[in-house]
N, C-alpha and C positions, 0 to 999 in steps of 0.2 A: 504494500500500500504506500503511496506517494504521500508526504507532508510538504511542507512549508516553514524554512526556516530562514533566519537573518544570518549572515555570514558577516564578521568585520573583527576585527584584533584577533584573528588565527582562530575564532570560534563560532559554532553554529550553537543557534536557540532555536529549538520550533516554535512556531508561531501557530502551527493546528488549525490553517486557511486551508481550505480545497482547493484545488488549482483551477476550477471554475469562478471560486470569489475571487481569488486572485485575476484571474485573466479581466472577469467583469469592474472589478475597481479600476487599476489601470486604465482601461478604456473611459471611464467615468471620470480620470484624471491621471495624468502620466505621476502624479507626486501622493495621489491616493496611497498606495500601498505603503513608502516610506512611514507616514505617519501610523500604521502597526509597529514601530522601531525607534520610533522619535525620541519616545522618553527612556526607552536603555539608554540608545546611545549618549545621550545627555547627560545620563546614569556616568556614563563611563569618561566620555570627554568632553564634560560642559556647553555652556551655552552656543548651540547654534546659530552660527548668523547665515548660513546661504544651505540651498540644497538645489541639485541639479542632475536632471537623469543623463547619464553618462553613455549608457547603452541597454538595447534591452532583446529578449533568446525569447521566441516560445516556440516550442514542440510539440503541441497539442496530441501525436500520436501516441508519444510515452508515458506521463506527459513529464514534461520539464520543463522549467520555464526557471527564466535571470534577469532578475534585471538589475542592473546597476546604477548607484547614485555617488556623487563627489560631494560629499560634505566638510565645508567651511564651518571650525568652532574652536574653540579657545586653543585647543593644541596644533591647530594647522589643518589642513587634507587629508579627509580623510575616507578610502572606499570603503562604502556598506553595500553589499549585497543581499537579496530575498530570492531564496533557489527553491524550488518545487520539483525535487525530486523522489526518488523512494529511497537512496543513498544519497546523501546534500553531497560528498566527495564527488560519487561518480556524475550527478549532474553540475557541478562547478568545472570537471573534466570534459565533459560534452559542450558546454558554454566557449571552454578555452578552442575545442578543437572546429565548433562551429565559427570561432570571430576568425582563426586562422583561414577558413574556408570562405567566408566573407558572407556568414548570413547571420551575423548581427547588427542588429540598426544601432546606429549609434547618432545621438544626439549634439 
C-alpha cells in the first residue's frame, strides 16, 4: 500500500494522504500540499519567509508522485519534499531517474 510522506533533513514522516488527495490538492493549488508540512518544518528550521515549487513527478500508474518545494527561512535553502510512494526511498529513486529522463516539470 502506497503512503505519503514529507522528505527534508535526510528524513521521511508520513503524512497518511492518498495519492488521490494529494494529486487533487495540488491541482487546487500548486503550494496546497506544502502546507501539510508547514508547521514541522518551522518545527525544525524556523520562520518561513518564501516557498516555491521547484518541481513536480506524478505517476499515476504506480502510483508515485514528488513534488518539490525551495524553502527560504531563518537557516537559509532549504529542499522539502512530499513523495507518495509505497517505499518513500524507492519513489525518491524513481523521481531522480525520471528528472534525468526529462519528465519532471519543473517550475
Amino acid at each position: 500500500m502506497s503512503r505519503t510522506f514529507a522528505y527534508f533533513l535526510d528524513l521521511f514522516t508520513d503524512l497518511s494522504i492518498p495519492f488521490e488527495e494529494l494529486a487533487e490538492m495540488f491541482e487546487a493549488g500548486k503550494l496546497k500540499p506544502f502546507e501539510l508540512v508547514r508547521g514541522m518544518v518551522e518545527k525544525e528550521l524556523g520562520t518561513i519567509r518564501d516557498v516555491k515549487l521547484f518541481a513536480s513527478y506524478f505517476n499515476p500508474e504506480k502510483p508515485t508522485a514528488v513534488l518539490e518545494y525551495m524553502v527560504t527561512c531563518e537557516k537559509g535553502h532549504v529542499s522539502v519534499k512530499i513523495i507518495h510512494a509505497v517505499i518513500p526511498s524507492a519513489g525518491l529513486a524513481e523521481y531522480q531517474k525520471a528528472e534525468r529522463q526529462g519528465l519532471v516539470k519543473k517550475y
